[in-house]
Structures are given as C-alpha cells and as structure tokens.
N, C-alpha and C positions, 0 to 999 in steps of 0.2 A: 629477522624473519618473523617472530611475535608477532611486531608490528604492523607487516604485511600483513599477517592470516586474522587480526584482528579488525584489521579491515578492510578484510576482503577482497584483496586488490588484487590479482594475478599480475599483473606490470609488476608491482612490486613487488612479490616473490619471485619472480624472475629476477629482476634488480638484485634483490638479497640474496638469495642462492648466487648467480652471478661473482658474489663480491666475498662469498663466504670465504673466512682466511685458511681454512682447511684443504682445500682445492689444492692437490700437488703443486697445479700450473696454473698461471692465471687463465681464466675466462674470459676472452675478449666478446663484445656482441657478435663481430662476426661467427665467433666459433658457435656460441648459445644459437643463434639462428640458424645454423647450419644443423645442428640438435632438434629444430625443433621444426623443422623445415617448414622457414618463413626465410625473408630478406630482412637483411642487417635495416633496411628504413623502415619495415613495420617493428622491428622490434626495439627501435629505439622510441616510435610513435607508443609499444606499449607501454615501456618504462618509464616514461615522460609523463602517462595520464592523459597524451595527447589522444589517444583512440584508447577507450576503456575496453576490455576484453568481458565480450556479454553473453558470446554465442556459446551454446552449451556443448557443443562438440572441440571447440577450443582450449575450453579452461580443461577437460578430459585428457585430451593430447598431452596439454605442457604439462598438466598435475603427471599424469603417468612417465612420461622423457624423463622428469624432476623426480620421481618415487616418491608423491608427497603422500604421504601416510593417509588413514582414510577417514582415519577422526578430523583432520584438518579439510576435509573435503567440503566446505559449506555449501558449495552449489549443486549437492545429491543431499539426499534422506540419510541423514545422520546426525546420534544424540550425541553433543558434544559434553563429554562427563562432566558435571557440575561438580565446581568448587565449594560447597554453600554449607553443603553439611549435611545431616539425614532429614531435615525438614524441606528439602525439594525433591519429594517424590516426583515418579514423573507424571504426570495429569493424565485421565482417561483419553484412550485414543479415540477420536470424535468422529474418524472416516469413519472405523470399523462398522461403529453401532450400529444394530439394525434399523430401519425406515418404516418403525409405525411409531403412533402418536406418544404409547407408554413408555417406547424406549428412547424415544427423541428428548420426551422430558427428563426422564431419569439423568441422560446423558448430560444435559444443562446442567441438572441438581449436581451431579460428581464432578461437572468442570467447577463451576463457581463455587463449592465449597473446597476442592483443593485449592482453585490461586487464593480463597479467602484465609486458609489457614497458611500460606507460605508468604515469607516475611519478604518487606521491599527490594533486600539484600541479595536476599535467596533467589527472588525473581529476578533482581538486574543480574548477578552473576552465575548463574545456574541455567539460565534457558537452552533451550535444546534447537538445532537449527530448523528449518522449516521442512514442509514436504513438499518435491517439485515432480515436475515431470509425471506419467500416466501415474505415479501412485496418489499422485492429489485427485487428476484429473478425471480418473475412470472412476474412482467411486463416487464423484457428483453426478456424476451421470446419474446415479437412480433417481436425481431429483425430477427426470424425465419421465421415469413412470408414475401408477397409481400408489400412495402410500398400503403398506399391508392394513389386513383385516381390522376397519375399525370396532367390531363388536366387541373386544379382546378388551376395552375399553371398561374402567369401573364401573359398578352400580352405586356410586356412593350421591350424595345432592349435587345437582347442577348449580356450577355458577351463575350467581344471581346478576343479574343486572347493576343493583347497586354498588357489586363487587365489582364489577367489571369500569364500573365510572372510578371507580378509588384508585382500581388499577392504570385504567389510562390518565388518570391526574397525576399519579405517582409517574407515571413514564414519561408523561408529556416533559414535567419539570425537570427527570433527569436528563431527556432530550438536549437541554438547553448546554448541559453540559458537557455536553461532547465533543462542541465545539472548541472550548476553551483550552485544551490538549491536557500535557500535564499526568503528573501520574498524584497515589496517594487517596486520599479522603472520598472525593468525590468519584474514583473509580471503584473503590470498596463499597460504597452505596448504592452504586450502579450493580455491582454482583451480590450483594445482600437480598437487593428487589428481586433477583432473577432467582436467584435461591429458593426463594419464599413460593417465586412464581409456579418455578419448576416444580414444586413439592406439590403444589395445589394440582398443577394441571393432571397427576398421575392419579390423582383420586377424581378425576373430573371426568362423567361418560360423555358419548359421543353430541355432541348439539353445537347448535350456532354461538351459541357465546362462548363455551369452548375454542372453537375456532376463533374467534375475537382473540383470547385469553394468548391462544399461540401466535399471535399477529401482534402482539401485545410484546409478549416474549423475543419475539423476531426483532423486534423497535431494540430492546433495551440490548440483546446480543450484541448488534450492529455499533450500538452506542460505546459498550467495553472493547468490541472489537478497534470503535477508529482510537480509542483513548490507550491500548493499549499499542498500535500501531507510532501513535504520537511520541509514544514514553519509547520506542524503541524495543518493544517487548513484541517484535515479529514471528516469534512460534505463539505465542499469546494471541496476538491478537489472527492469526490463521484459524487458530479453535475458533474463536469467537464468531468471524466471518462463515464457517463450515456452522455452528451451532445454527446463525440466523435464518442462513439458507433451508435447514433442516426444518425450524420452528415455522420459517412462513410458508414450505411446504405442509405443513400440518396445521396450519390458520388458512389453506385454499389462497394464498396473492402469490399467484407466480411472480407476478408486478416486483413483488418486494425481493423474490428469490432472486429476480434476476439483476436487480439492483445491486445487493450483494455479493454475486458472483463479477461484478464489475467492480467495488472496493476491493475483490482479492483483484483482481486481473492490476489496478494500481499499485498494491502492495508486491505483487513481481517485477511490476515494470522499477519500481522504486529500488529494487534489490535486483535491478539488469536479466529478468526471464523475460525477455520480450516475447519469445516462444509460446511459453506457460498462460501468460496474462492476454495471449491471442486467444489460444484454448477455452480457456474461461468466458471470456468475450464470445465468444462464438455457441458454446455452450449456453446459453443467455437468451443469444437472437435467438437460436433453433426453437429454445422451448416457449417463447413467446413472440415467435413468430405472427400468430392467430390475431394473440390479443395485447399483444403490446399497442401502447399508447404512441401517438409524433414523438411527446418527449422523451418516454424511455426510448426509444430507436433514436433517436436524435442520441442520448444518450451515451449509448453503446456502440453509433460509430465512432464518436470523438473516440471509445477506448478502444475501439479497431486503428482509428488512424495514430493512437498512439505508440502502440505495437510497432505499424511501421516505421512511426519516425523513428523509433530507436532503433528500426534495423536499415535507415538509412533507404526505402523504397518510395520516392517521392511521390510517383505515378500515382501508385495504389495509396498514398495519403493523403494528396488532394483527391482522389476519386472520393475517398472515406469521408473526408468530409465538406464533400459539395451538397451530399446524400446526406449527414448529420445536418446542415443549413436547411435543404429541402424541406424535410421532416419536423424539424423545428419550425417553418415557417408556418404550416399545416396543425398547429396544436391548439384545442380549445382549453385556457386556461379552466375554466366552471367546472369541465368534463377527468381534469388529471388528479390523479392522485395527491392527499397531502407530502408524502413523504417525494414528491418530484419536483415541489414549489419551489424548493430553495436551486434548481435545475434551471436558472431565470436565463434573460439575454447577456446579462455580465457573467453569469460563468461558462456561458457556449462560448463567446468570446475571450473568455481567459485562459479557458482549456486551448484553446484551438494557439491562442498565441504563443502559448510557453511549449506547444507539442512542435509548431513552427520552429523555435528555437532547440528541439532538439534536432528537427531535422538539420537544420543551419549547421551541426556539427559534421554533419555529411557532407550538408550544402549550402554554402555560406550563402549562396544567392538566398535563400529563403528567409536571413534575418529582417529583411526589409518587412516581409510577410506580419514575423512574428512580433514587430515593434506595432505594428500597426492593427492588431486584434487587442493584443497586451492594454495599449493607448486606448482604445474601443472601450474593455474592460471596467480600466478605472473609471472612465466619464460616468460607467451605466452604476458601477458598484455602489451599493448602499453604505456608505458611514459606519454603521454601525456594524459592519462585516469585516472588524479589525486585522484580523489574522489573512484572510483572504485576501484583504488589498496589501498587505504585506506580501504576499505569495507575490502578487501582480507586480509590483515594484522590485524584488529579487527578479523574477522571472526576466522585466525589463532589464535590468541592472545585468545581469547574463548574456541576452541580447546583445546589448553594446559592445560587454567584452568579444563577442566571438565575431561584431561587425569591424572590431581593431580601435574600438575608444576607449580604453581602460580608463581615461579621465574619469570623462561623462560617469563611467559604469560604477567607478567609487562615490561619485558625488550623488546617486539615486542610493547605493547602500547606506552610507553616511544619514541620510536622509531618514530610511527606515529606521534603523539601528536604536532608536530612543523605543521605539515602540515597539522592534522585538524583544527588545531589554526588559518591557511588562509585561509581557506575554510569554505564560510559562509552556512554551510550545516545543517539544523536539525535532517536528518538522519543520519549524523554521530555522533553528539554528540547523539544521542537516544540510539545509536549505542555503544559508549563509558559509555553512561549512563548504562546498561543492563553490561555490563562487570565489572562496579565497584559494581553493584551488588551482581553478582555472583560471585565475588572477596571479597565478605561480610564476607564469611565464615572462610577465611583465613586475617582475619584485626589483627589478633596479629604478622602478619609477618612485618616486618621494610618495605620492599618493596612492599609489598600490602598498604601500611597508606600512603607511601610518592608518590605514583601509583596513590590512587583515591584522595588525596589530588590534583595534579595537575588538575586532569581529571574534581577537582570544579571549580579551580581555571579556568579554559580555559570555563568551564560552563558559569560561575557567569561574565567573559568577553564578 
C-alpha cells in the first residue's frame, strides 16, 4: 500500500487494500465493487491502470468506503509530514498574501530564500502535496482585479535603466535554462537572481521601469517554476507558478499572467485534475479576453481541449481546437509577444497530437488523429529543441501502443532512449515511465521486456 499512495494511484490502493492479508475473508473484486458501487469490469479496468481514476469525486468515494486516512489524501489540500528534519520549514503560503506590489515582492523574497536555505534532500523528501480545488482556484481570482494602492510604494531611488538592462541580461541567460529541466545549480541561480530581485523591488516606488523590474521577476518565477515542475518538486513548483502570476500582475502583462495560469492548468492535468486545470484555463481567457493575442488564445484552447481529452469529451475537444487552429492561423508574428515565440506551428501541432492521444484512451478512433499532428510536429521541430522532440517521439511511441503496435511503439522508444539518457529531464523519464506502463499489458512480448528493461535501466542511472 506505500507503494500505491507513493504513487498516487487509486487502482492500486484498491488493489492493495483488496489483497491486504489481514482481511478476515478474502476480498474478491466482485465483493470491493459492490463496496464501492461500481461493476466488477470497471474495477478490474481500475486496477489494471487500464482506466486511471482522475475524477475528483471518485478518488473521494473510494478514499472514504477504504477509511484512507487523511494525510494520505494527496488529491485535497494536505501537508504530508516531512521526513527531512527541522530544516524543511514549511514555505510561506503564496495564495494568502495580499495583492499590492510590496507584498508581492516581499512574498518572492520569503519563497526563494526558504527553498534556498532547504537542502536537495530536504526538498525531494519533505515536500508538501499541492493545492487543488476552489482553495487554489478562488484566490487567483484577484488577479482579475486592480492591484491595491500603489502609493504605499517606497520613496527610495527608481530603478535605473542601466539596472534594468543588467537585469534583463541576467534573466534572459537564465531563460535558457529552463529548458534544460533538471534540478541543483542552475535552479539555485535562478532563485538567488529572484532573491536579489525581490529585495530590490520592495524599496522601488511606483514607475514604469518598476514595472519592467516585475515582469522581469515574473520571467525568472516561471523559469523555477517549470524547473522545479521537471525535478518533480510539484508543491514547488505551484508556488512559483502562483508567484509569476502575482509578479506579472504587478509589471501590467496580463499577457504573461495568463500564460502562467496555463503552466499550472498543465501541472494538474499532469497530476489527473482535469477539472482544476480547466478552472485555470478558463480563468486565463476571462481575464484576457480584451487583449489577448491569436497566439495566446490559440494557446489556451489547446489547454481547454486538453482538459477534455483527459475527461474523455471528444465533441467539446475537436470544437477546442478547430478554434485554437483558427486563432492561430489569424497571428501576426512582428505584433506577439517575446515570451509566445517559442508557441511556433510545431508546438500547436504537437500539443494537439499527444492531447489526441490522450483522447484515443477513450477513443481509440482518435489515434490515427494523433499519429498524424505528432508526424506534423517533428517535420516542423527545430533540431535544436531536444527535449521537445523527445516529448514528440514518446508521445508517438504511446500512439502506437494504444493503436495495438507495441512493436512499432518500442522501436520509436528504443530510438529516443540514447537521448533521454543525456538529458537530465524528470519529465521525460515520467514520460518514459507512463509508456512502460502502458506497455504492461503486452510484457510477454520479447520486445516489450527488453523496451522497459532498458527504460529501468536509464531510470535507476
């Protein structure tokens, strides 16, 4: 049962509870489903992995039939007691804080110097689970209204210009690394600059480069945010996403807020809140309805239609993104934001291909779909977007499993595998992990055994 709640699985803590040797009498599934009032075929599909249990009213039911304790609840708002020691305090609460520009900063300066003082250790086994449901959801909301009183704002010297070039040079480079995943060095350099920032910004009064300074801030958040995301450090990296959002409402780019609110809305979908990560998405369009750009609405339907694929609503997912294509077609590159460029035609088509493939697990008619955005993808993808075309090829490689090629589908992992191996990525082996999963079914194939043996082997490195 560890096992189970370590990762997260509902199927398999049913499984385990199921099979627990303390049970008077055995537990047959018919008996557990008549428990849990489901049919003995869904709950053998749950236990299998064949249908993952996402819906937030589900995992509710069986936790409470099962009296699963409430510390083990990971899909509600709850700190799972760290093992680590006295040095993983727990981090300032980032919703709570108020919504003007002093205490936005402040909030940065206290997040980044506590993960900077709590050790790698302490972070990987001490983290706290995340926040879901209206208690994430309603306090983004004030990012709809005006921030409080800017005059509350220091009298001390404005950020200078030449300041603000140092800063965005500093940003821009650590930009670069964000990409790269990974936890360690270059993410402690990433919260060192924010640190530094955060300090500055609270003695900085009201003016335009100010604003720059927090749009600045907002860049570098986003960037701990995906890095901590990568490393598996998902209470981590939610601060961070809630920080940027905070900061680029006090640099004026709703542009960038809502950008952000769209890396969380994939950080739920990623952790099965299909619900949550709609909320956010939707959150997003409302407030930049006006002034969003083709590309961010192009954007932000892709992460509406991906909400539905994972609840399995085809209709409403091709509607989602006929309307992301639309919108996209309609974009004036000259006129978009920098931080939307890397938003090109190979990643509309690679998002759309791999969201196809989740639908395919509803409805398998839709893999043909998804081979064929995926293929799209790599033609357009840049070379030099390693990690990305990596995604593309797993994504494909998944595909085929769930179109009944498990061949095909090992010989495109096989394929990647040398180059996930250099790339110190957690979302790609998560990524590889979830494919020898659903490569489980087929393990009496020769090439499926010698597929996800490698896939440990590159793991357990």
């Amino acid at each position: 049962m560890q096992a189970a709640f370590t990762d997260r699985d509902m199927g398999a803590v049913i499984s385990a509870y199921r099979h627990n040797p303390q049970h008077v009498s055995r537990v047959t599934q018919d008996r557990m489903a008549a428990w849990l009032g489901i049919s003995q075929a869904q709950l053998s599909r749950y236990e299998s992995g064949e249908n993952p249990i996402e819906r937030l009213d589900k995992l509710r039911h069986f936790a409470q039939v099962m009296r699963v304790p409430t510390e083990r609840l990971w899909f509600d708002r709850a700190v799972i007691p760290s093992q680590a020691g006295p040095e993983s305090a727990a981090p300032p609460d980032v919703l709570a804080a108020p919504w003007d520009a002093t205490s936005i900063a402040r909030s940065v300066e206290e997040t980044a110097r506590s993960d900077l003082a709590i050790s790698r250790r302490a972070a990987l086994t001490g983290a706290a689970a995340v926040t879901v449901g209206s208690a994430l959801v309603e306090p983004l909301q004030r990012w709809l209204h005006p921030l409080q009183n800017f005059s509350r704002w220091s009298s001390a010297s404005a950020i200078s210009e030449e300041e603000l070039v140092a800063m965005q040079h500093v940003a821009d480079g650590l930009r670069g690394w964000g990409g790269r995943g990974g936890y360690g060095l270059a993410r402690k350099a990433v919260l060192g600059q924010l640190d530094e920032l955060a300090e500055r910004l609270q003695r900085a009064p009201a003016g335009p480069t100010t604003e720059r300074a927090f749009f600045i801030g907002a860049e570098l958040s986003k960037v701990a945010a995906s890095m901590s995301f990568d490393a598996g450090l998902h209470d981590a990296a939610q601060r961070y996403y809630v920080l940027a959002v905070r900061m680029a409402k006090a640099g004026h780019n709703d542009g960038f807020a809502a950008l952000c609110l769209a890396a969380m809305a994939r950080q739920m979908f990623d952790l099965g809140r299909a619900d949550d990560g709609l909320d956010l998405v939707q959150l997003g369009q409302y407030g930049t309805r006006r002034t969003g750009t083709p590309t961010l609405r192009a954007l932000l339907l892709t992460r509406e239609a991906w909400a539905y694929a994972q609840m399995g609503q085809v209709r409403e997912f091709h509607h989602a993104v006929g309307m992301a294509q639309d919108s996209f077609a309609r974009r004036d590159t000259a006129n978009e934001p920098q931080f939307l460029r890397s938003f090109d035609e190979a990643e509309l088509e690679g998002v759309i291909g791999a969201r196809c493939r989740d639908l395919a697990v509803h409805d398998p008619k839709q893999a043909v779909y998804a081979e064929q955005h995926i293929r799209r993808a790599l033609e357009l993808r840049d070379p030099s977007k390693v990690r990305n075309r990596a995604f593309d090829v797993i994504g494909l490689a998944r595909t085929k499993m769930v179109a009944g090629d498990p061949e095909a589908a090992c010989g495109l992992i096989n394929e990647v595998l040398p180059t996930a191996a250099k790339l110190s990525s957690g979302r790609v082996l998560r990524k590889l992990q979830d494919f020898a999963k659903e490569a489980s079914r087929h393990r009496h194939l020769k090439a499926v055994q010698d597929t996800t043996e490698a896939i440990r082997a590159i793991r357990t490195a």
